[in-house]
C-alpha positions as CSV (number, residue, x, y, z in Angstrom):
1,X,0.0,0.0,0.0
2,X,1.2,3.6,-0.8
3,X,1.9,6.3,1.3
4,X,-0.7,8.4,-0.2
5,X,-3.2,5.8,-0.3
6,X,-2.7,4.6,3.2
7,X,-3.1,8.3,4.2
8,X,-6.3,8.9,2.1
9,X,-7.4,5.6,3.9
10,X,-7.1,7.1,7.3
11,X,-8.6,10.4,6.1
12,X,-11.1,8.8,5.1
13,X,-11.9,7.1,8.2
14,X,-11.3,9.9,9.8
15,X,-14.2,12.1,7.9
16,X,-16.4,9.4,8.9
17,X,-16.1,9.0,11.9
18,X,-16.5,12.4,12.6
19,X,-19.9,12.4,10.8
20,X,-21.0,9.6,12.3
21,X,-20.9,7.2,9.3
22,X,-18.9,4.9,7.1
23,X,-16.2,5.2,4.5
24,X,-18.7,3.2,2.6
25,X,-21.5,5.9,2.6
26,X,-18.5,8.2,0.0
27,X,-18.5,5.8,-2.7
28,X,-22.3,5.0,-4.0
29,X,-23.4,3.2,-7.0
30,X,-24.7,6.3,-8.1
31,X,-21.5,7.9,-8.3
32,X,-20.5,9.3,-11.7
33,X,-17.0,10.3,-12.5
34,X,-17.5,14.4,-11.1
35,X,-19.1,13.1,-8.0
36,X,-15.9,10.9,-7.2
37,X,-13.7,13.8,-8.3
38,X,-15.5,16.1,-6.1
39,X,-15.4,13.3,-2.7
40,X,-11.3,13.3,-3.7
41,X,-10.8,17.1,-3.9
42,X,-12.9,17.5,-0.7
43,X,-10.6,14.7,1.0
44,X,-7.2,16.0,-0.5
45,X,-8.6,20.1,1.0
46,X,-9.5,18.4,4.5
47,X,-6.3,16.5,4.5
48,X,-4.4,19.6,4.3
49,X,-6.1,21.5,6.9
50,X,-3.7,21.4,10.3
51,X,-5.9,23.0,12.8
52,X,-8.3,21.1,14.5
53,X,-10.6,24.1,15.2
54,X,-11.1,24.7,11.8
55,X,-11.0,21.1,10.6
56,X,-14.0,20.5,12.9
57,X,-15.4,23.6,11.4
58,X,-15.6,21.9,8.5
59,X,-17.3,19.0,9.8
60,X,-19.5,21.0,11.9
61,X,-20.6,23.4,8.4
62,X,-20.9,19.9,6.4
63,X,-23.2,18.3,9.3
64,X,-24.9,21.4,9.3
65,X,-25.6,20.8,5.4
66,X,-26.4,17.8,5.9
67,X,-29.3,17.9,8.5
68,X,-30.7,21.0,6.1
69,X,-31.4,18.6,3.2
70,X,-32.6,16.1,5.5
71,X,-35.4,18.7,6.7
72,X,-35.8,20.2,3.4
């Protein structure tokens, strides 16, 4: 296993954890190419964020999302 891909494994984990879900819930059969580009460029922006305020900012603003649709 790579370096890049063991660490975009435990992002990944990470992220879901943090939402309360699993790794499994990214990757849907309904996926199309731009939705799977989109998950990586979200994961590869997380990744790089080193603060944990603001990384759980950006949990806290997707959850937030998130719990809008589910209402809407």
């Amino acid at each position: 296993m790579s370096h890049d891909h063991s660490r975009s494994t435990r992002t990944q984990q990470r992220i879901a954890d943090a939402l309360g879900t699993g790794v499994e819930n990214f990757f849907t059969e309904r996926s199309e190419p731009q939705d799977l580009h989109e998950v990586v460029e979200l994961l590869a922006a997380f990744d790089q964020i080193v603060d944990p305020n603001d990384r759980k900012a950006c949990i806290n603003f997707v959850q937030s999302v998130l719990k809008r649709q589910r209402t809407a």
